[in-house]
One Martini backbone bead per residue (centre of mass of N, CA, C, O) as a GRO file, in nm:
protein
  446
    1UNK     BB    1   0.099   0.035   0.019
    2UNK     BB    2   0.044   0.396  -0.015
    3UNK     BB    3   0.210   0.694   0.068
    4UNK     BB    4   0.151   1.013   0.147
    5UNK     BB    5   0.134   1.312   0.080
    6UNK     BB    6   0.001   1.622   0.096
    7UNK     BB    7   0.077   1.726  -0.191
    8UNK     BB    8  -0.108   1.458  -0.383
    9UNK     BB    9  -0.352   1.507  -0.237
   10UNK     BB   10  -0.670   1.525  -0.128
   11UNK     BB   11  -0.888   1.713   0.067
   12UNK     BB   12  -1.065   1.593   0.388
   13UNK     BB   13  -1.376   1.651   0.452
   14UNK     BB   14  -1.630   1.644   0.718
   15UNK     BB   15  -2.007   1.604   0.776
   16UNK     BB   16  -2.260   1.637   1.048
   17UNK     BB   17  -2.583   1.497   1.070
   18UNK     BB   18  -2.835   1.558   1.343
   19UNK     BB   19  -3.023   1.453   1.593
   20UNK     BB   20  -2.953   1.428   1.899
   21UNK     BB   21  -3.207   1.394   2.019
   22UNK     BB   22  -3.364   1.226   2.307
   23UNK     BB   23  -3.540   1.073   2.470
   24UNK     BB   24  -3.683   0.904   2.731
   25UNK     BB   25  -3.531   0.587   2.608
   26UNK     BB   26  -3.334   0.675   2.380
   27UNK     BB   27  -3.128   0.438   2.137
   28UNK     BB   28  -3.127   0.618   1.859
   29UNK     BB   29  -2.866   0.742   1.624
   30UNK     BB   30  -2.838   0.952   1.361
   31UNK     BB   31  -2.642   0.987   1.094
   32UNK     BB   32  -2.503   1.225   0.826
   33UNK     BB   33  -2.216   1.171   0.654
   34UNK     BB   34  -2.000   1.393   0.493
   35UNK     BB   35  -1.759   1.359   0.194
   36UNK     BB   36  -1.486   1.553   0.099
   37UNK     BB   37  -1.279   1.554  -0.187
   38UNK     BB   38  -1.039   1.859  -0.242
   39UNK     BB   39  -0.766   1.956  -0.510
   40UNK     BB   40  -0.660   1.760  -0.642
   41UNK     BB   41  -0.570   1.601  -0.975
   42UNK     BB   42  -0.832   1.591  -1.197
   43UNK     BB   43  -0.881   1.470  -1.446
   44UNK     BB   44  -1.055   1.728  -1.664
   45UNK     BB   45  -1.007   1.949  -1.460
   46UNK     BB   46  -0.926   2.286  -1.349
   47UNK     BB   47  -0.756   2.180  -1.176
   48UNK     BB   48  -0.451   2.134  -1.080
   49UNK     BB   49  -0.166   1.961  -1.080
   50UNK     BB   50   0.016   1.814  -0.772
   51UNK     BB   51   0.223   1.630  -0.914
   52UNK     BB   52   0.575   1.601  -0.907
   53UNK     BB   53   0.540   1.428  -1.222
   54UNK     BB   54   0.246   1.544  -1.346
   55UNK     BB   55   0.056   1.243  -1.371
   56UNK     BB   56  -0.028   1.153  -1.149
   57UNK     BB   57  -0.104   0.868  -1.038
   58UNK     BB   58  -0.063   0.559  -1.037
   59UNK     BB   59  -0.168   0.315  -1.261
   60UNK     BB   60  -0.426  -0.015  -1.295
   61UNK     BB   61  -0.550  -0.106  -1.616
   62UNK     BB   62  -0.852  -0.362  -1.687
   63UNK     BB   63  -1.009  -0.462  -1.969
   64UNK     BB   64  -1.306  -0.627  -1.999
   65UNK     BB   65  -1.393  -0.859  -2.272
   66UNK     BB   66  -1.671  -0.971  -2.403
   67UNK     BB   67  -1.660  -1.314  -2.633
   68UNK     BB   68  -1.931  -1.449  -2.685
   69UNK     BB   69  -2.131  -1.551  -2.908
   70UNK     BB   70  -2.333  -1.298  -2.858
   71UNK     BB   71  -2.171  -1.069  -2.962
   72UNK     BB   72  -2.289  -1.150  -3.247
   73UNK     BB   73  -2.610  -1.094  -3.144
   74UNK     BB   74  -2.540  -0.846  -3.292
   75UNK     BB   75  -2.275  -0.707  -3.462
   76UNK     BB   76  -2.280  -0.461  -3.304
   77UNK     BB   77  -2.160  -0.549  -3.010
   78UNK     BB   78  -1.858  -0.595  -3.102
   79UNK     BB   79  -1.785  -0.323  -3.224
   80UNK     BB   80  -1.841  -0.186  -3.002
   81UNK     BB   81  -1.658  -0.291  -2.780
   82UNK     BB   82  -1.390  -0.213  -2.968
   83UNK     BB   83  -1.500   0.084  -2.960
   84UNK     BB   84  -1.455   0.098  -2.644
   85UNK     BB   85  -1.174   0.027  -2.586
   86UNK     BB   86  -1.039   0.239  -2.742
   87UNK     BB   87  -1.104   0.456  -2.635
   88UNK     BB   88  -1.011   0.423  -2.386
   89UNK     BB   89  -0.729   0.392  -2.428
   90UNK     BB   90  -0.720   0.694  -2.517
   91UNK     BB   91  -0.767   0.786  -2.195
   92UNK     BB   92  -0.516   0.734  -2.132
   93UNK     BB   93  -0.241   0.786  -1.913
   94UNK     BB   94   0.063   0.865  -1.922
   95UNK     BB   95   0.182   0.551  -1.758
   96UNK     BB   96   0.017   0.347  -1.751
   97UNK     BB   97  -0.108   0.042  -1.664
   98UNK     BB   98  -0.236  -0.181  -1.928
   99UNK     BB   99  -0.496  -0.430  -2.004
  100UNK     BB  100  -0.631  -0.653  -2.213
  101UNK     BB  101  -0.939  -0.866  -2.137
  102UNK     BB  102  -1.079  -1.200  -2.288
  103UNK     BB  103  -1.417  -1.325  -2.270
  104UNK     BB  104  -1.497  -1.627  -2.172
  105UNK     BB  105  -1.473  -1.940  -2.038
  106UNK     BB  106  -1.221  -1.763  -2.092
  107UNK     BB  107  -0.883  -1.604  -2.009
  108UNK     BB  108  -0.735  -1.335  -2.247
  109UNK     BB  109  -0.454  -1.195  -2.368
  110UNK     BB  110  -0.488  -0.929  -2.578
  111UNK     BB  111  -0.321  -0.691  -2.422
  112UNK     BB  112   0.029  -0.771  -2.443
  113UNK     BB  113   0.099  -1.022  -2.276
  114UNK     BB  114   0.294  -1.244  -2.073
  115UNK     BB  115   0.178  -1.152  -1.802
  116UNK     BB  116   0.149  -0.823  -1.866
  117UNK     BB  117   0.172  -0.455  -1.872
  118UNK     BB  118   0.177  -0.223  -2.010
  119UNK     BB  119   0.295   0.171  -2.088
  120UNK     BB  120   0.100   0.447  -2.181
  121UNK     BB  121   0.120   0.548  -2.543
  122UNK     BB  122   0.142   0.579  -2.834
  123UNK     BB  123   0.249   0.286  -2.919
  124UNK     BB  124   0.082   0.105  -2.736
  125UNK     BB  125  -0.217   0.186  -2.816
  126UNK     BB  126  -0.214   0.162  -3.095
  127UNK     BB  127  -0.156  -0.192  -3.055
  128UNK     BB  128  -0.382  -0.242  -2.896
  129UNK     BB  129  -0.578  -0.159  -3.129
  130UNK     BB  130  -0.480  -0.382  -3.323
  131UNK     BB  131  -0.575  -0.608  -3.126
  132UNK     BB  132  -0.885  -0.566  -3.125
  133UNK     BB  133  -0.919  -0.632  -3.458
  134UNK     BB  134  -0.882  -0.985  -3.314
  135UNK     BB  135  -1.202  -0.958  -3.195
  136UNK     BB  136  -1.381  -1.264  -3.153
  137UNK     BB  137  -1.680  -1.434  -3.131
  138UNK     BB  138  -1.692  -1.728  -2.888
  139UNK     BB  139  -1.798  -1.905  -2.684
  140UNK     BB  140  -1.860  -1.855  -2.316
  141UNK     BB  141  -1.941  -1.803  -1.960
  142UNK     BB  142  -1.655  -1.686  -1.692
  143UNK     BB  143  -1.601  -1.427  -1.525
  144UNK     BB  144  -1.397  -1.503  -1.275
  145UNK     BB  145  -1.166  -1.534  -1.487
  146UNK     BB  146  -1.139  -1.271  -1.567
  147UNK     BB  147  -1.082  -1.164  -1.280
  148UNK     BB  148  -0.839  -1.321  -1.184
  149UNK     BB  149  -0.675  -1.217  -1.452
  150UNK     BB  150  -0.666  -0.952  -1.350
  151UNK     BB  151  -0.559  -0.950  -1.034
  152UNK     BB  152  -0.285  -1.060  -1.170
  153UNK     BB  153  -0.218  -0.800  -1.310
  154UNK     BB  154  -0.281  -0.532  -1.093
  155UNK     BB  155  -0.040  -0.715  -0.908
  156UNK     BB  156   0.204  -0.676  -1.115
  157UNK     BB  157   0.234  -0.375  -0.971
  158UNK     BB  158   0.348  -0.089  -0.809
  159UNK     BB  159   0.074   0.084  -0.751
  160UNK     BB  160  -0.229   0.326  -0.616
  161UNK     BB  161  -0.403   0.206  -0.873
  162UNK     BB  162  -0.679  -0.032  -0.924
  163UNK     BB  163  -0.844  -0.124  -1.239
  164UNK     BB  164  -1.189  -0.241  -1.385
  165UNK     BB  165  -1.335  -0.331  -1.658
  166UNK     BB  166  -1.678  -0.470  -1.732
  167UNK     BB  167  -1.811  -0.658  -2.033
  168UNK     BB  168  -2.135  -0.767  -2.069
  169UNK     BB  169  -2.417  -1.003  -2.251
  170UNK     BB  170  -2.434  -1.201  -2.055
  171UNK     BB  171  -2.481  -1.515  -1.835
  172UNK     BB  172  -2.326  -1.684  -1.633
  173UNK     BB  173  -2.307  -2.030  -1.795
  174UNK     BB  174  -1.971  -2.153  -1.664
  175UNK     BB  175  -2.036  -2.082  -1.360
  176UNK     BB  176  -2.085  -2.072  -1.077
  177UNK     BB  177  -2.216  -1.849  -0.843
  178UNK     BB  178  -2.001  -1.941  -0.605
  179UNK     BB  179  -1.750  -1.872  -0.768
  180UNK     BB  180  -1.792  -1.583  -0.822
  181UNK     BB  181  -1.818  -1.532  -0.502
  182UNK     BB  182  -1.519  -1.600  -0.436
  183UNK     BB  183  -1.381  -1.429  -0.629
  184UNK     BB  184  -1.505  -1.148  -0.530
  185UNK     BB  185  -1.369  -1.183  -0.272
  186UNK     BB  186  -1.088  -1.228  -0.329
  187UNK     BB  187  -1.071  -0.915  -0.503
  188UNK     BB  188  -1.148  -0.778  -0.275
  189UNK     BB  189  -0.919  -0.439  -0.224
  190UNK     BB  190  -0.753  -0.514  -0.490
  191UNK     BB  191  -0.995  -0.379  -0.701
  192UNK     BB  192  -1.183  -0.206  -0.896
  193UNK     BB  193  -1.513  -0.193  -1.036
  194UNK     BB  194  -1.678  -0.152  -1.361
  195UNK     BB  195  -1.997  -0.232  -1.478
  196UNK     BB  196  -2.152  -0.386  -1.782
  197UNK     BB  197  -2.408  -0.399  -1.996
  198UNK     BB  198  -2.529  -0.537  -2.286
  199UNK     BB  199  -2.823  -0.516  -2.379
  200UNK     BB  200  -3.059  -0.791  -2.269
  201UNK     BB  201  -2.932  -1.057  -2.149
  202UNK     BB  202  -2.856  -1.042  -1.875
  203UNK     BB  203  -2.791  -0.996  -1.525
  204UNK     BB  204  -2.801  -0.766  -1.294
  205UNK     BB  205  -2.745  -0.927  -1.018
  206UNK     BB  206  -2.463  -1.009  -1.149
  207UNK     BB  207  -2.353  -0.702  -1.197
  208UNK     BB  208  -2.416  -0.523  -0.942
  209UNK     BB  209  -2.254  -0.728  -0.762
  210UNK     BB  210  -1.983  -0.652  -0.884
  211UNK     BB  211  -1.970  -0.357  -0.816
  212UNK     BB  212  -2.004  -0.381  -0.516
  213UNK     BB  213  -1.768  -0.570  -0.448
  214UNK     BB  214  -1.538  -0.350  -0.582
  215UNK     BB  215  -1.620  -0.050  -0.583
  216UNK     BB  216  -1.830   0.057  -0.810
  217UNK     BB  217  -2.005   0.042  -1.122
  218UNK     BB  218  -2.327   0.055  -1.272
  219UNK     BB  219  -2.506  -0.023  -1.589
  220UNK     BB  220  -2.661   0.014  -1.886
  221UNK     BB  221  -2.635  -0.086  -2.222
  222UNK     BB  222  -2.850  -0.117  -2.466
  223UNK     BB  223  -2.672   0.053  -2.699
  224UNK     BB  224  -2.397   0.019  -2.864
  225UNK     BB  225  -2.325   0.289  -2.943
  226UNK     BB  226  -2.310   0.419  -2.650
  227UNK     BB  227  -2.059   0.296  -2.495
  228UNK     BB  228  -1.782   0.482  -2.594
  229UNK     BB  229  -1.837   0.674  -2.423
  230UNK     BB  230  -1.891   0.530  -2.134
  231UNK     BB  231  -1.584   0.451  -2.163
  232UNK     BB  232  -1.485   0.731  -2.120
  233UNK     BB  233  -1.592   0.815  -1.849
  234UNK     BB  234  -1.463   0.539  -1.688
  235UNK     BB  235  -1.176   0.652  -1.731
  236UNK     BB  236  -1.181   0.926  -1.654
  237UNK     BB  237  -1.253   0.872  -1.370
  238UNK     BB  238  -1.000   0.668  -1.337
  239UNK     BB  239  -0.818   0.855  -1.337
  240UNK     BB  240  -0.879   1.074  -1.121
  241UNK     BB  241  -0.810   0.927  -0.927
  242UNK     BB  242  -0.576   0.926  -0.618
  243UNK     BB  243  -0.704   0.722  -0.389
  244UNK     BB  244  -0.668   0.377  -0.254
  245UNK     BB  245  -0.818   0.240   0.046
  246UNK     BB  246  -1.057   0.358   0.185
  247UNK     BB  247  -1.162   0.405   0.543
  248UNK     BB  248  -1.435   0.435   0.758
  249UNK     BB  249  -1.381   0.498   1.095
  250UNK     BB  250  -1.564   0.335   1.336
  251UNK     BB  251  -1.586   0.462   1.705
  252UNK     BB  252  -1.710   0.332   1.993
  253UNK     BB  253  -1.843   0.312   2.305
  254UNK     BB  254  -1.956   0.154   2.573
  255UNK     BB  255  -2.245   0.025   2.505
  256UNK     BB  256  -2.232   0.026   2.179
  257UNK     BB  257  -2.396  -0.008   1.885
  258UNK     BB  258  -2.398  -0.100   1.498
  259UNK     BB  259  -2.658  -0.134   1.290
  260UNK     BB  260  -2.534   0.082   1.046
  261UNK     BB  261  -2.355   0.121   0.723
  262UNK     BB  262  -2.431   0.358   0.475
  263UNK     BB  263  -2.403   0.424   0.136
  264UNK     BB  264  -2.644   0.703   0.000
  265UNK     BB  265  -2.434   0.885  -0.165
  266UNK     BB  266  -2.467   0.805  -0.524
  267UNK     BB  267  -2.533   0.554  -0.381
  268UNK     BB  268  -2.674   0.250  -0.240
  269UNK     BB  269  -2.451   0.091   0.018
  270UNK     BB  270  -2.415  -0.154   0.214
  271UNK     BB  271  -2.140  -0.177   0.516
  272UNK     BB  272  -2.180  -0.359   0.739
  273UNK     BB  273  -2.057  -0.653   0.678
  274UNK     BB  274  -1.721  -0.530   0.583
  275UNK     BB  275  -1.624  -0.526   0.840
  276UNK     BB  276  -1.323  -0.446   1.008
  277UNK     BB  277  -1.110  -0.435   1.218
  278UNK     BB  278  -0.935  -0.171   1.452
  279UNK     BB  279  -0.958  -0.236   1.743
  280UNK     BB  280  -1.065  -0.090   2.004
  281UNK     BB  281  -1.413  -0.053   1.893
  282UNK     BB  282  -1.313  -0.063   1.599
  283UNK     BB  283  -1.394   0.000   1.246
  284UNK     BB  284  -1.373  -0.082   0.863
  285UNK     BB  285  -1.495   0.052   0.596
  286UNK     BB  286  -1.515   0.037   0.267
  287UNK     BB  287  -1.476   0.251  -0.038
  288UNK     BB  288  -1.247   0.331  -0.220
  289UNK     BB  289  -1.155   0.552  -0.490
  290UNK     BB  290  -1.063   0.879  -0.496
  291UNK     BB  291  -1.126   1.211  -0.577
  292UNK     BB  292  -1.292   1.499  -0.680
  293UNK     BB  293  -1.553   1.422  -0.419
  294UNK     BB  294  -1.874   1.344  -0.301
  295UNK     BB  295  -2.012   1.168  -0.010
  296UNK     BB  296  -2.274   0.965   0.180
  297UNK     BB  297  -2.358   0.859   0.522
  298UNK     BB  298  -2.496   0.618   0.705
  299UNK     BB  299  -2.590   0.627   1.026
  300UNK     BB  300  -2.629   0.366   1.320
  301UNK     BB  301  -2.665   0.376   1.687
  302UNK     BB  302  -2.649   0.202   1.961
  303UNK     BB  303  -2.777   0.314   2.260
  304UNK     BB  304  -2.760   0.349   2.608
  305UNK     BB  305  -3.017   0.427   2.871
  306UNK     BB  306  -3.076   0.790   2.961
  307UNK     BB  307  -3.095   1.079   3.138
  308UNK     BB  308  -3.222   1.394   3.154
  309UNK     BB  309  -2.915   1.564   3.015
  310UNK     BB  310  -2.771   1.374   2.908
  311UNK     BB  311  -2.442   1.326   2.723
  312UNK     BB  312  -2.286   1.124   2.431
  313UNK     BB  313  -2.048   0.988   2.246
  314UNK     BB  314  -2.167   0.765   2.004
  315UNK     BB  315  -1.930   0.864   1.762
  316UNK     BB  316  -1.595   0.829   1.567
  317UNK     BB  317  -1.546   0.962   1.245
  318UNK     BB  318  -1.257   0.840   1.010
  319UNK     BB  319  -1.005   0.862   0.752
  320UNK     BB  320  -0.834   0.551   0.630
  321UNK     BB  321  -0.548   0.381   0.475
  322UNK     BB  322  -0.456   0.086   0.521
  323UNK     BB  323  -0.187  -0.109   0.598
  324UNK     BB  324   0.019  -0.382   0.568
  325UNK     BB  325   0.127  -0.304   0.893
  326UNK     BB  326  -0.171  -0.219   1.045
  327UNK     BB  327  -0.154   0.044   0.988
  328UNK     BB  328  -0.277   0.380   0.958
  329UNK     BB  329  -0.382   0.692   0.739
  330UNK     BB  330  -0.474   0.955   0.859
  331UNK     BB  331  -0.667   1.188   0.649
  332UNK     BB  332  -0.782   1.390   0.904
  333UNK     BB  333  -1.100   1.348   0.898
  334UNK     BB  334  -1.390   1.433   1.104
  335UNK     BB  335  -1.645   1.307   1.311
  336UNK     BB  336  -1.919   1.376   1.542
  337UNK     BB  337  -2.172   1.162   1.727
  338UNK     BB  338  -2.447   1.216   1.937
  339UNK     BB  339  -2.624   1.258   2.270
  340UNK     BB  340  -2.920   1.393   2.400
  341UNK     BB  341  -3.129   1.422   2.664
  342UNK     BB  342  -3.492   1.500   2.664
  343UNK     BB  343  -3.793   1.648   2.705
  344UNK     BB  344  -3.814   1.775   2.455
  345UNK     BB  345  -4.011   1.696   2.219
  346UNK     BB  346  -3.935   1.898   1.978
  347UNK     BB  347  -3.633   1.809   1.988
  348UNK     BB  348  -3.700   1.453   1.972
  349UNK     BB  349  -3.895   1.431   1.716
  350UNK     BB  350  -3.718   1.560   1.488
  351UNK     BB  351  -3.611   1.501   1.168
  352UNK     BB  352  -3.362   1.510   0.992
  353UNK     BB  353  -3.343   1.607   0.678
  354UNK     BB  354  -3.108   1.401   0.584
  355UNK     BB  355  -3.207   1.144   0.700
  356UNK     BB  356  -3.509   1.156   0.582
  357UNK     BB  357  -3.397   1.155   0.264
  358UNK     BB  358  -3.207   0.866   0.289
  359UNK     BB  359  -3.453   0.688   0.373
  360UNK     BB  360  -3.596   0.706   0.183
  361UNK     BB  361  -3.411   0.645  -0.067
  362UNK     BB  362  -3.358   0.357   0.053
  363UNK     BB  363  -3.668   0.282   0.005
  364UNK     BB  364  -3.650   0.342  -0.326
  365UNK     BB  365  -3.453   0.108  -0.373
  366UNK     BB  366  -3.621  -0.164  -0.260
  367UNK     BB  367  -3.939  -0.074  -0.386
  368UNK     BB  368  -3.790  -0.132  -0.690
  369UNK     BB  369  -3.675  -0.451  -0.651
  370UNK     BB  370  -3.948  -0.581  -0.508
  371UNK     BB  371  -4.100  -0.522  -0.736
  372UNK     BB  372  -3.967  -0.669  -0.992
  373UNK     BB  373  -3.968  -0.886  -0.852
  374UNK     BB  374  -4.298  -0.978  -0.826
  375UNK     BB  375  -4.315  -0.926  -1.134
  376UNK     BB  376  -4.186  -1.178  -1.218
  377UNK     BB  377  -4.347  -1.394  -1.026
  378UNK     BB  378  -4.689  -1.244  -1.063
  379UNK     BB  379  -4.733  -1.035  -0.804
  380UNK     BB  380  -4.887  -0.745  -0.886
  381UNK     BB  381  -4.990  -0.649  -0.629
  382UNK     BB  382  -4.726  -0.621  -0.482
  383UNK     BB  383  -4.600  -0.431  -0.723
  384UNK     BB  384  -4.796  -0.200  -0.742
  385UNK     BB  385  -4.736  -0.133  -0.423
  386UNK     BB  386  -4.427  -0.074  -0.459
  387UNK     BB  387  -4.411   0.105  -0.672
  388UNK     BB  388  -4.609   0.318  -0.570
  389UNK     BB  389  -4.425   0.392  -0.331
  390UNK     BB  390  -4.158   0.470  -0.547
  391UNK     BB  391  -4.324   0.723  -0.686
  392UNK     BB  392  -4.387   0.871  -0.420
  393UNK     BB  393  -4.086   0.900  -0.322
  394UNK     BB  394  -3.935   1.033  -0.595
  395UNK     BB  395  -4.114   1.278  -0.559
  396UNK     BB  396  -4.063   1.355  -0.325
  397UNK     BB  397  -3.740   1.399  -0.331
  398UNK     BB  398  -3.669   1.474  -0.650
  399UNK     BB  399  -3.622   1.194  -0.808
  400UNK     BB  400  -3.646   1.209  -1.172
  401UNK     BB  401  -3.503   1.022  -1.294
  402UNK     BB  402  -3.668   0.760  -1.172
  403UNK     BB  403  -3.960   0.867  -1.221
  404UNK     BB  404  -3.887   0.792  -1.567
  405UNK     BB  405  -3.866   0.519  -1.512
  406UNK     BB  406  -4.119   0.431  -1.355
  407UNK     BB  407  -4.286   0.527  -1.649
  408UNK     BB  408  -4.179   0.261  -1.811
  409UNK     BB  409  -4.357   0.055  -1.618
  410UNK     BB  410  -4.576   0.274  -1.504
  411UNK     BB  411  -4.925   0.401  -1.431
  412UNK     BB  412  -4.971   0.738  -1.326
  413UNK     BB  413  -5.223   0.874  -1.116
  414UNK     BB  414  -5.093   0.929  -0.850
  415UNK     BB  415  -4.776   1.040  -0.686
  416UNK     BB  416  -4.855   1.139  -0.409
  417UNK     BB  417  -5.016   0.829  -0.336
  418UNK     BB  418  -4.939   0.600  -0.560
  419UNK     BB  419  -5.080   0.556  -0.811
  420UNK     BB  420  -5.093   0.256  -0.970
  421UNK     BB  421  -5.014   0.097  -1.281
  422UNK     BB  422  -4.928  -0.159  -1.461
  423UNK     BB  423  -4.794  -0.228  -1.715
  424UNK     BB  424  -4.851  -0.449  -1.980
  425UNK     BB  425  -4.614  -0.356  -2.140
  426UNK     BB  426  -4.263  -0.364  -2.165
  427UNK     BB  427  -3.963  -0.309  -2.197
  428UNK     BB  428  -3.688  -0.450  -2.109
  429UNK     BB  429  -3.460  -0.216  -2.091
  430UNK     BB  430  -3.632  -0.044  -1.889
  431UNK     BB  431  -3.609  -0.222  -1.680
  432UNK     BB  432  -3.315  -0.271  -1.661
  433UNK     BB  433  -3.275   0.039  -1.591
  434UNK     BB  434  -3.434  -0.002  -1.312
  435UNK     BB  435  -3.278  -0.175  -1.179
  436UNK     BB  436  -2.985  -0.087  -1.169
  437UNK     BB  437  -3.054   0.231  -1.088
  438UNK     BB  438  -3.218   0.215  -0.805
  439UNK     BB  439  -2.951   0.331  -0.632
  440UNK     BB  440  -2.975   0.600  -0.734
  441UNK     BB  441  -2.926   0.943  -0.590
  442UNK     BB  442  -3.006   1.231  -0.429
  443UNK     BB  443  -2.940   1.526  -0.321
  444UNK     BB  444  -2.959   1.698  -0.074
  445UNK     BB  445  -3.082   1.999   0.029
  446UNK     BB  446  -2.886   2.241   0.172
   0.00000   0.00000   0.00000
């Protein structure tokens, strides 16, 4: 893992929103932790570069282009596949380490080739288009070995970031769900990961679970023209990353449990489960690799009850590097969850704006999983009490772009009540649309 000098990274600062007060025998406390890194060296953006290379951190970028039979029907997303892998190549930072990886039931090294990862530059990246126009599609699928085969080229160079590209079009039907569960788990912490989709033969909750488990994005290209922009949209983020394994470490003291944190803008991830310890009391949740951006984080912490006028500190939240020598750098920003007994309901009854914001946010993206699994399974009234409660949801909260999803699987009658028909016909495309990001929030109006 690398050491960060302060001239090199982004300044990290925390903003802590909650109503601290509790009623007498009150045991729960939210807050929404705001993190946000500024000053980086954004690849793209107008603010300056600070690293003293000139080149941005050391980065090592792998591209898994599906090659399976299935991508030559139609052969339009073979074509956009290859145009989307250049553009991207394009978009490498020289100095870059990168490598194209075709998968299919096996993973094959379309370039550089011999187990290492070229050099991006003018003629590497040439050689590599070069190569990309010898992918043609046959054989079967077996993501896992995908992700193995790039996790062993990302971890074969001495860099500060590890990411990976992963494009499919069809079904993982050449390994068990166990295997690729494995494969996730085996590379959680070593590289980060963005999945796509393209066209409509895929599985949502395949490609979204690869995202989640190695803390990437997720999309549906539905039309394979699209690809190339998304790909290069995707390339120009993973420039920018500058911190890579950043962990928000929450210490609590004694008689106070975590019941969750979740990452909750700009996707909802619960991060509960993925706790490592960190010391007495102390816990670290992954967040994945920073640029100059800004995320939100729910916090819920239970505390041991109170009397009134009584006040603690229910949770200490900072931002911290994890070590290869179980030492941590910490990032320097802070933040403190507090606990006050009040007899005043007025003070104790009131719930924070962003708490109230963000719970919501993360009802409607639940709300919208359960209603089209209901949906796929026949169950249409139970489909569409949740689907119109998703409506109610994104119209209150001001999620427009989900309410514009949610109006092309359902016949919207009142969204103030949720009042809604499932529509008889849905276009494939627009439901998996709807299923892919329904974890897309929008940030509270601050």
């Amino acid at each position: 893992m690398a050491n960060f000098s302060k001239s090199n990274v982004p300044q990290f600062s925390m903003d802590v929103y909650q109503n601290e007060y509790l009623p007498e025998g009150g045991r729960e406390v939210n807050a929404i932790v705001t993190v946000t890194a500024t000053g980086g060296g954004t690849i793209g953006s107008s603010s300056p570069q600070v690293y003293p290379q000139g080149g941005g951190p050391s980065a090592a970028v792998a591209v898994m282009v599906d090659c399976s039979g299935s991508m030559d029907y139609p052969p339009t997303k073979m074509r956009g596949a290859r145009d989307a892998t250049a553009a991207a190549i394009d978009a490498l930072r020289d100095g870059t380490h990168f490598a194209v990886i075709g998968g299919t039931h096996v993973a094959t090294e379309v370039y550089p080739g011999g187990g290492r990862l070229a050099i991006a530059d003018a003629t590497t990246r040439e050689q590599a288009k070069r190569a990309l126009r010898g992918l043609a599609a046959g054989g079967g699928t077996a993501i896992g070995t995908w992700l193995r085969l790039a996790d062993r080229l990302l971890n074969s160079a001495d860099v500060t970031i590890r990411h990976g590209i992963l494009l499919t079009d069809g079904r993982n039907e050449h390994e068990s769900p166990e295997d690729l569960r494995a494969t996730l788990q085996a590379c959680a912490g070593r590289f980060t990961c963005d999945a796509r989709g393209v066209g409509t033969d895929w599985e949502v909750k395949e490609v979204t679970g690869i995202a989640s488990a190695l803390l990437g994005s997720a999309d549906i290209v539905a039309d394979p023209a699209g690809l190339a922009a998304d790909f290069t949209r995707m390339m120009e983020t993973a420039m920018g990353k500058e911190v890579a394994d950043v962990s928000l470490r929450v210490w609590t003291p004694v008689g106070t449990a975590i019941r969750f944190v979740k990452q909750v803008a700009p996707t909802v991830e619960d991060l509960t489960t993925r706790r490592t310890e960190a010391g007495p009391r102390a816990g670290d949740y992954p967040t994945g690799s920073w640029g100059d951006e800004s995320r939100d984080y729910h916090l819920c912490v239970e505390v041991p009850a109170a009397g009134i006028g009584q006040e603690m500190l229910a949770a200490r939240v900072s931002l911290v590097v994890p070590q290869a020598d179980n030492s941590a750098q910490n990032l320097g920003a802070q933040g403190l969850v507090r606990a006050v007994w009040t007899d005043d309901m007025t003070a104790s009854t009131s719930i924070n704006p962003q708490v109230a914001h963000y719970t919501g946010q993360a009802e409607l993206a639940q709300a919208i999983q359960q209603g089209l699994d209901l949906r796929k399974a026949g169950d249409f009234d139970g489909a569409t009490a949740k689907l119109g409660r998703a409506v109610q949801l994104a119209g209150a909260s001001g999620n427009a772009d989900t309410a514009k999803l949610l109006a092309k699987v359902v016949d919207v009658v009142d969204a103030a009540t949720g009042t809604v028909r499932l529509k008889t016909k849905v276009a494939e495309a627009d439901e998996m649309t709807l299923e892919t990001r329904s974890t897309k929030t929008v940030r509270v109006k601050k």
